[in-house]
C-alpha positions as CSV (number, residue, x, y, z in Angstrom):
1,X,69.8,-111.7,132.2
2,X,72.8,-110.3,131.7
3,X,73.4,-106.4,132.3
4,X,75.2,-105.9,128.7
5,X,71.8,-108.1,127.0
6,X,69.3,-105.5,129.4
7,X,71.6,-102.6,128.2
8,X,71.3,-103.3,124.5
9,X,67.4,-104.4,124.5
10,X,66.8,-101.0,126.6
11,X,68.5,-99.4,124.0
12,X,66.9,-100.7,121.4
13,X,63.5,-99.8,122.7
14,X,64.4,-96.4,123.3
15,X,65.9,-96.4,119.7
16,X,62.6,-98.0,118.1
17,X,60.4,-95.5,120.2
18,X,62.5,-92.5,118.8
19,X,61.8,-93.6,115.2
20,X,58.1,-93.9,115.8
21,X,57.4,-91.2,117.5
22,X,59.5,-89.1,114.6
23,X,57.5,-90.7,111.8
24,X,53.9,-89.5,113.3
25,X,55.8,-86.0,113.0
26,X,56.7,-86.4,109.4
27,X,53.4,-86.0,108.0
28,X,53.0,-84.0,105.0
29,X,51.3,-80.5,105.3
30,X,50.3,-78.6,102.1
31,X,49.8,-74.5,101.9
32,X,47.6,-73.1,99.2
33,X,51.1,-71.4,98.4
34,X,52.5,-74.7,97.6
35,X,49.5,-76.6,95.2
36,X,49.3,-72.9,93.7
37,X,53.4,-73.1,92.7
38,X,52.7,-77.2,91.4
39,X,50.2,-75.9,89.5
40,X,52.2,-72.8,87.8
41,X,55.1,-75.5,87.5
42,X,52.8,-77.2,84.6
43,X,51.4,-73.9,83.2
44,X,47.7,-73.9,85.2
45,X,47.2,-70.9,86.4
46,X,44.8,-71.0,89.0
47,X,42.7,-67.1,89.3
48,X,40.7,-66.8,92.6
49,X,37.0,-67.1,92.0
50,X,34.4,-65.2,93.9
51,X,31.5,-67.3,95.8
52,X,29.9,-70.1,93.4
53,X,25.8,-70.9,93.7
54,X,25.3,-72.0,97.8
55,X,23.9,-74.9,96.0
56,X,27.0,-75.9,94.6
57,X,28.4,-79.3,96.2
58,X,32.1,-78.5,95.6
59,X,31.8,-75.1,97.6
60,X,30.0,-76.4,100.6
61,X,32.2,-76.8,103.9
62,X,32.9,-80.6,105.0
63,X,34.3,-81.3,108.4
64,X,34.9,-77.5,109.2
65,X,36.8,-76.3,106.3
66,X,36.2,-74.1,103.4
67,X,37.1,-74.2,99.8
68,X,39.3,-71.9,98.2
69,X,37.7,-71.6,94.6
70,X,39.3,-70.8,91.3
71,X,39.1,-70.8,87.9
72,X,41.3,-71.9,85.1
73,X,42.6,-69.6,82.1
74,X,39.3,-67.3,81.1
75,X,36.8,-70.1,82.6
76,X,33.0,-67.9,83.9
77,X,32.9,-70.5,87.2
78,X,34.9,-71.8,89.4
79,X,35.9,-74.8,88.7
80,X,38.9,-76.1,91.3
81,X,38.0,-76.4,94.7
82,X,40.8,-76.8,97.4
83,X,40.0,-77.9,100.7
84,X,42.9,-77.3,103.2
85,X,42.7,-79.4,106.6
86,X,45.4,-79.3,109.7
87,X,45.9,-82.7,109.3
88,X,45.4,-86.2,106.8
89,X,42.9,-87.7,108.9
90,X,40.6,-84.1,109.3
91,X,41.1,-84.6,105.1
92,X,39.4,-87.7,104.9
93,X,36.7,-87.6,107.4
94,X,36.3,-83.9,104.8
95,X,36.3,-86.5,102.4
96,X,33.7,-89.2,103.9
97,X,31.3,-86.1,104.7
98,X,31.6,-85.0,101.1
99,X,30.7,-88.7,100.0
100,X,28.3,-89.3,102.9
101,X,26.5,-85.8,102.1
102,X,26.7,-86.2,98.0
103,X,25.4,-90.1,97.9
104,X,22.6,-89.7,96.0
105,X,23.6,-86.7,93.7
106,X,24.2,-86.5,90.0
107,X,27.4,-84.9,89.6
108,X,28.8,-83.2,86.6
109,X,31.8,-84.4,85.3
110,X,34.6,-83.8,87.4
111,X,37.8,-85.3,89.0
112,X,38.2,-85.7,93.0
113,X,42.0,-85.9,94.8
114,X,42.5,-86.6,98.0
115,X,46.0,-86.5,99.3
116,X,48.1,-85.7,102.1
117,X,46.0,-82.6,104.4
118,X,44.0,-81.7,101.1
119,X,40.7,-82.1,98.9
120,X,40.6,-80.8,95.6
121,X,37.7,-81.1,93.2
122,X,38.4,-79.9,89.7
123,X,35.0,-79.6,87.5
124,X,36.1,-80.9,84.0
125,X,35.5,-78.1,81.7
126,X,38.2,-78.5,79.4
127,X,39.4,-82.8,79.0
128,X,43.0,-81.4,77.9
129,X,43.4,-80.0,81.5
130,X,43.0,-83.4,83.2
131,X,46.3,-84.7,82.3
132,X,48.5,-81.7,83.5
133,X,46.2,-81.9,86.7
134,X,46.6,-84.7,87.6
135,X,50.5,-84.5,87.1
136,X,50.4,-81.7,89.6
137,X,48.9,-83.4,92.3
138,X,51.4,-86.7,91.7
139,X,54.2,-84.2,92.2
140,X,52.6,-82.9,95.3
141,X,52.1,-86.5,96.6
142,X,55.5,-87.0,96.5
């Protein structure tokens, strides 16, 4: 082998091992600040909620983490739930032990989002809401 061929395939290697190492490092990590602000963005204000019922399945912790609660314009109960992990993956295991923990439960109606280092569970109190919602977590998915 030539030493120009060896130079440019080491090269190369180096090169392809910079770029994926640098994407594992690109993942997306989401504050309470920032799904607060998306929210806001589409007029939902989000009001910090004291403690829910213990028996509540939204407000239990999955795989280590707490919800945040809050409630939506003059709502009683909380009725968003926001799960913040340190990483995607530490989300969905949250996510699997929510499922794995929940199987057999009948639910009331709600919506569940999964994305990036965060659950959120929004208890569907008012159906106009759902929309707007679920605009502001496809702008914090992107």
């Amino acid at each position: 082998m030539s030493s120009r061929l060896f130079t440019f395939m080491t090269t190369a290697l180096a090169l392809i091992s910079v770029i994926i190492t640098g994407c594992k490092g690109t993942e997306k990590q989401l504050t309470l600040a920032d799904i607060r602000s998306k929210f806001e963005e589409r007029h939902i204000q989000l009001t910090p909620a004291k403690a829910t019922s213990s028996n509540s399945v939204f407000a239990r912790p999955y795989n280590g983490a707490k919800p945040s609660l809050y409630t939506i314009h003059s709502e009683k109960d909380p009725s968003v739930f926001i799960y913040i992990y340190p990483s995607a993956s530490a989300a969905a295991a949250g996510f699997k032990a929510f499922e794995d923990q929940t199987a057999a439960a009948d639910f009331i109606s709600h919506k569940e989002y999964l994305f990036a280092n965060v659950i959120l569970f929004y208890i569907i109190n008012e159906p106009s809401e759902v929309e707007p919602i679920d605009l502001a977590i496809a702008a914090l998915r992107s």
